[in-house]
C-alpha positions in Angstrom: 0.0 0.0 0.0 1.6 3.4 -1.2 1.4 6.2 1.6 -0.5 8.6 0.0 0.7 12.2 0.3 0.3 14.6 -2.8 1.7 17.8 -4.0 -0.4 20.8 -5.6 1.7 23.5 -7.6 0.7 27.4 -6.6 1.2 29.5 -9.1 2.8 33.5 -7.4 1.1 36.2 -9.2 1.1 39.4 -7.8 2.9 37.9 -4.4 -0.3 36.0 -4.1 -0.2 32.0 -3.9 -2.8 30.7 -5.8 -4.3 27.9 -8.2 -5.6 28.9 -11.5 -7.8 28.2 -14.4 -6.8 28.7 -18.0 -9.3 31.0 -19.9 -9.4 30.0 -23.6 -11.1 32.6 -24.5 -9.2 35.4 -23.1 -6.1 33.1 -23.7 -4.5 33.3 -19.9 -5.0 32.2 -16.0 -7.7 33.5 -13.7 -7.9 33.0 -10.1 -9.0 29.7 -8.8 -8.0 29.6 -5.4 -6.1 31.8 -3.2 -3.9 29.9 -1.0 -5.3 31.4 2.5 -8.2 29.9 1.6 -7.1 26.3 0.6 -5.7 26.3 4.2 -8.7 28.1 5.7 -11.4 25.9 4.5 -8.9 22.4 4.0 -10.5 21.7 0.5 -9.2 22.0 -2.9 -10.9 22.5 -6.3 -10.7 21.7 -10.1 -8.9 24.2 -11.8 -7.5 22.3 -15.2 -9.1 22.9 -18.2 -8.9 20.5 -21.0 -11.8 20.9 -24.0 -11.7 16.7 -24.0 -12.1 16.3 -20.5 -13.6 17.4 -17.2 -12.2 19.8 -15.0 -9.9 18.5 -13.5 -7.4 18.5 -9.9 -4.0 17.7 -11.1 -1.7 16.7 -8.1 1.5 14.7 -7.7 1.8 11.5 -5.2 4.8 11.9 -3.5 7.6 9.3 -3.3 11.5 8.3 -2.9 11.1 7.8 -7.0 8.5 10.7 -8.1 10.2 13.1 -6.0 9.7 16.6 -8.7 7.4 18.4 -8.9 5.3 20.6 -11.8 5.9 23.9 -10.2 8.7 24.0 -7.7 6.3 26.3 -5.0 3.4 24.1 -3.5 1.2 22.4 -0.6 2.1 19.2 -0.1 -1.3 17.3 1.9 -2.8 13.8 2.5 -6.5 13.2 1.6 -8.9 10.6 2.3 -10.4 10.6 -1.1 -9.1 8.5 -4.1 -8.5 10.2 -7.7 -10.0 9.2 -10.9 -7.3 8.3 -12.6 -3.6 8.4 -12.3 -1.0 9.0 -14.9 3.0 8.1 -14.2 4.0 11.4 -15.9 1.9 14.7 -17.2 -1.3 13.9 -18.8 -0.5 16.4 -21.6 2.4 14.1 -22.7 -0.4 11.8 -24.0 -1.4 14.8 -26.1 -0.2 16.3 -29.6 0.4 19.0 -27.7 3.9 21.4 -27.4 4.0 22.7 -24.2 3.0 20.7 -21.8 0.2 23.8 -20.4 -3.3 24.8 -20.2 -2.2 26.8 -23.6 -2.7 23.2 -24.8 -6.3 23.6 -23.8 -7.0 22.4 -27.7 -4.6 19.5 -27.9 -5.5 16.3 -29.5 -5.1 13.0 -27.3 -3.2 10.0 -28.9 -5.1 7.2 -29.9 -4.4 4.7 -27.2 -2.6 6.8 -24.6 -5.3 4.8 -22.1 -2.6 2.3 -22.0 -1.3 4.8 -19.5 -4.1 5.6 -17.2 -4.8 3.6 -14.3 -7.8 3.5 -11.6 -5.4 3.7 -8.7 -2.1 4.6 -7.5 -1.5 1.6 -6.5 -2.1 -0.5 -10.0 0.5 3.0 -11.5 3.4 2.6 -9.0 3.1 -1.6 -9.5 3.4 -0.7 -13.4 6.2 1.9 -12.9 7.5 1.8 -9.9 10.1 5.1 -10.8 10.0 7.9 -13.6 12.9 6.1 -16.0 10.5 3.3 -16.7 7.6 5.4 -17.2 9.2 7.4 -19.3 10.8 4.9 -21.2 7.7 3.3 -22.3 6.2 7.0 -23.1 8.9 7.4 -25.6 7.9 4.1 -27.1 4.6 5.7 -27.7 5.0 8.3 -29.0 7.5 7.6 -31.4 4.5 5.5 -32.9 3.6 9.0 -33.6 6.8 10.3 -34.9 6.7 12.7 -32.0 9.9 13.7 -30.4 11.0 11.6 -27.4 10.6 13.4 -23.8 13.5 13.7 -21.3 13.4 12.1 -18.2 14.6 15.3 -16.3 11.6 17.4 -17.4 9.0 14.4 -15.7 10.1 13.0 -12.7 6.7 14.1 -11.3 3.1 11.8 -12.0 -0.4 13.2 -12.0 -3.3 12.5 -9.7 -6.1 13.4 -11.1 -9.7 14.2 -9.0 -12.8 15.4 -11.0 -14.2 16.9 -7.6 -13.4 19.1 -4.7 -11.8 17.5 -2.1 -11.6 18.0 1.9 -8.0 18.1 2.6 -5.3 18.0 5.3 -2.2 20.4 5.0 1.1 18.9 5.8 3.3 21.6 4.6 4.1 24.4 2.5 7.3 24.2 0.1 8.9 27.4 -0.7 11.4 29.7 0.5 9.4 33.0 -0.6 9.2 35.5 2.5 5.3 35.9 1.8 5.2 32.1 1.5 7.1 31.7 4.8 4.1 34.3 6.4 1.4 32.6 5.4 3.2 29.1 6.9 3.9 30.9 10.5 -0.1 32.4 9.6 -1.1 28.7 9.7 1.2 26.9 12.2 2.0 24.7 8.7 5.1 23.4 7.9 7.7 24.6 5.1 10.3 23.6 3.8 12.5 25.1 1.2 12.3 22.5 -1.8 10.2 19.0 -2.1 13.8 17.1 -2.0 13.9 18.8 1.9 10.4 17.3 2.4 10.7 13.9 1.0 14.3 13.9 2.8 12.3 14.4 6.4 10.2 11.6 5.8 13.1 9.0 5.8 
């Protein structure tokens, strides 16, 4: 049974922690949620935007393997609820997409990339138990595409994916921003200065 603590990416804009939502139509991120508030109320929300999917929670299980991140400023947190679906690497690397964003709000998904979607992290880490096999059998993929094989540096990091709010508990903050550091001391949370420091405290 894999210990179940995730990672959600803030986004600093404005000196204000937050999640966002990609606008499509005015081409850039609004505010989702503030990060006062995620720690206020203990809940998170959808806040990726896909055109072939539902809203979406992306977040990253946390382990000695997967230990990067998307962003490197985030709340790590464990939940009681289970995500839809897990992926061993970003979801948009399934896509024809170029960037890896919300910009790809219009990317195409391969046909087949189901392969790499599993019901629960559990059934994910027993298939790839680290990035460098993950990865490995990504580039296989695509290259069925003739698209350009991904380096393992760039996804160390999988993707958790709920379709729902969730009722959280905060375990930490990572981040060495001053603001960030307020907020922590604001909260009695935890922070640490990378996710490498955190994963390192859990040994």
């Amino acid at each position: 049974m894999v210990n179940k603590i995730y990672f959600k990416s803030l986004i600093n804009a404005d000196n204000m922690y937050q999640t966002m939502t990609f606008n499509p139509k005015q081409n850039h991120g609004i505010t989702c949620q503030v990060v006062n508030d995620i720690l206020k109320y203990k809940t998170l929300k959808p806040n990726t935007d896909h055109n072939e999917l539902n809203k979406r929670l992306c977040v990253s299980l946390i382990t000695t393997e997967y230990n990067k991140t998307y962003r490197p400023e985030g709340l790590v947190f464990t939940t009681d609820e289970e995500p839809e679906y897990c992926i061993p690497f970003d979801l948009m690397a399934l896509t024809n997409g170029k960037t890896f964003t919300s910009c790809d709000y219009s990317s195409k998904f391969l046909e087949g990339h189901r392969i790499f979607l599993f019901k629960t992290i559990n059934e994910m880490i027993s298939k790839y138990q680290n990035p460098e096999k993950a990865i490995e059998g990504l580039n296989s993929f695509r290259k069925m595409f003739l698209l350009e094989p991904l380096e393992i540096e760039k996804f160390r990091y999988n993707e958790c994916c709920f379709n729902k709010e969730i009722k959280i508990l905060p375990l930490a903050l990572i981040g060495n921003n001053e603001h960030l550091r307020s907020i922590a001391k604001q909260f009695s949370i935890r922070i640490y200065d990378n996710i490498e420091e955190f994963v390192e405290s859990t040994k």
